[in-house]
N, C-alpha and C positions, 0 to 999 in steps of 0.2 A: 559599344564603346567607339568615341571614334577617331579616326585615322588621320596623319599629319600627310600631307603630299608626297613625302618618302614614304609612307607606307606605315609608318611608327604609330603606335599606337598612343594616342592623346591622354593622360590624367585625367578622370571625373572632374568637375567645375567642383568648387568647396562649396559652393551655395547653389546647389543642383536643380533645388527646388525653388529657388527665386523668383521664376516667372510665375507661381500659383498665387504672390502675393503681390501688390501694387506698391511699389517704395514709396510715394506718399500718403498713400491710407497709413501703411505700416508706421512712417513718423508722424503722422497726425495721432494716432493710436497711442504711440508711445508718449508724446511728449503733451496730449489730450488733458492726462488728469493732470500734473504739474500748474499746467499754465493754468485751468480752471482755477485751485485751486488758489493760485497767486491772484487772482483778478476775485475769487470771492474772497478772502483773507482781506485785500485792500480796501474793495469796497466798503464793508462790513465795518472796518476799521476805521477809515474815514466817518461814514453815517454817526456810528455809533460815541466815536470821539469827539465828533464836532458837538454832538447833541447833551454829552457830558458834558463837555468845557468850551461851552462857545465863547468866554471872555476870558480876562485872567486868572480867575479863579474855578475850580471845579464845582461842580453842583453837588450836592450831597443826598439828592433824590431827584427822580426822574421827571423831567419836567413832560407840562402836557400834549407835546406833539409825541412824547414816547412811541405811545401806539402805534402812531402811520410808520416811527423809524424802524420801530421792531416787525411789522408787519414785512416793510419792503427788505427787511435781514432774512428773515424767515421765505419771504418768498427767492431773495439771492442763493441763498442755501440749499434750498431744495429745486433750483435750477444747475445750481455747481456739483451738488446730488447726478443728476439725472445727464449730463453730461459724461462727467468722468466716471458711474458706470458703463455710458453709451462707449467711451472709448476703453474700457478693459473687455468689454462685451465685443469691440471692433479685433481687437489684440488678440482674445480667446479666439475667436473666428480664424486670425491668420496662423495663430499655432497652430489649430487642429489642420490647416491644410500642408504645411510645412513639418509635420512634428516629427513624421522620417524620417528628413532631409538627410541625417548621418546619426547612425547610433556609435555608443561607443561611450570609455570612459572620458574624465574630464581631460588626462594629460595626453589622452588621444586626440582629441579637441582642438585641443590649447598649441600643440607643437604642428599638428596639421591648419588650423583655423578655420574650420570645415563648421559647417550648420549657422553661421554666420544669418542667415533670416531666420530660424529658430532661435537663434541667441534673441536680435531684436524682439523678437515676439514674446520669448520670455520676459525680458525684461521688461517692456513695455505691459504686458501683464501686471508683472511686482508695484509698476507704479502706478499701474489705474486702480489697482485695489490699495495699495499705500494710499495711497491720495483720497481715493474714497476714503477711509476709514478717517483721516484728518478732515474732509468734510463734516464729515458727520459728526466728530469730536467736536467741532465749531458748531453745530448745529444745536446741538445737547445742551451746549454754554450758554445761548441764546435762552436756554427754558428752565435752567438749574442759576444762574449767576445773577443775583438784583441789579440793575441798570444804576449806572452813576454811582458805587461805593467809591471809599476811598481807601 
C-alpha cells in the first residue's frame, strides 16, 4: 500500500489494474463493433436502395446489375463480420487481464466506482457481440429477403 509524505497511508487507486490495458485499444474495442456496424448498415443501404429505386419510381424486380450489388453487400457483410468479432475478441482479451481489478457486489461498485477498466471492458464486450449478432441479422436478410419487393 502506499504512503502519503506524512506517513498516511494512501487508498488503493479504483482502477488498480489499468495499466494491464491500453485506453485506446480498450475504446477502439469498445466503440469497434457499433461504428462497423453503422458504416456496413449505411453502405448496404445506399447500394441496395439506389439499385431498387434509381428513378422515381421503385423497381418491382431486380434489375440486372443485382448480382455485382449483392455480391459487393455480401462481401460488406462479411468484412463488418470479421471486424466487430475482431473487436469483442480485442475486449474479451482486455477483460481477461483486468477481470480482478475489484471484486464485490454491484452497490459495492457503484458507491465506491472501483473496477472502472472492467466496467469498459465488459461493456465493450456487450457490444461487440450486440453488434455482431445485428451484423449478422443483416447478413441472413441479404439471402432470405427478394431484392426490390415492395
Amino acid at each position: 500500500m502506499a504512503t502519503s509524505a506524512n506517513g498516511a497511508a494512501l487508498p488503493a487507486h479504483p482502477s488498480a489494474h489499468r495499466d494491464r490495458v491500453n485506453l485506446v485499444g480498450l475504446l477502439l474495442a469498445l466503440f469497434g463493433g457499433p461504428f462497423v456496424w453503422a458504416v456496413q448498415f449505411n453502405v448496404n443501404y445506399g447500394l441496395v436502395s439506389h439499385t431498387c429505386f434509381p428513378h422515381s419510381s421503385p423497381l418491382l424486380q431486380a434489375p440486372p446489375e443485382w448480382g455485382g450489388v449483392w455480391t459487393t453487400a455480401v462481401v460488406v457483410n462479411v468484412a463488418a463480420l470479421l471486424l466487430s468479432l475482431a473487436a469483442a475478441v480485442l475486449t474479451w482479451r482486455d477483460w481477461r487481464r483486468v477481470q480482478g481489478e475489484h471484486h464485490g457486489g454491484m452497490t459495492a461498485l457503484l458507491e465506491a466506482g472501483e473496477g472502472r477498466t472492467r466496467f469498459m471492458a465488459v461493456c465493450g464486450l456487450m457490444t461487440g457481440i450486440g453488434f455482431f449478432a445485428a451484423i449478422a441479422f443483416n447478413t441472413f436478410a441479404l439471402f432470405v429477403v427478394p431484392p426490390c419487393v415492395d
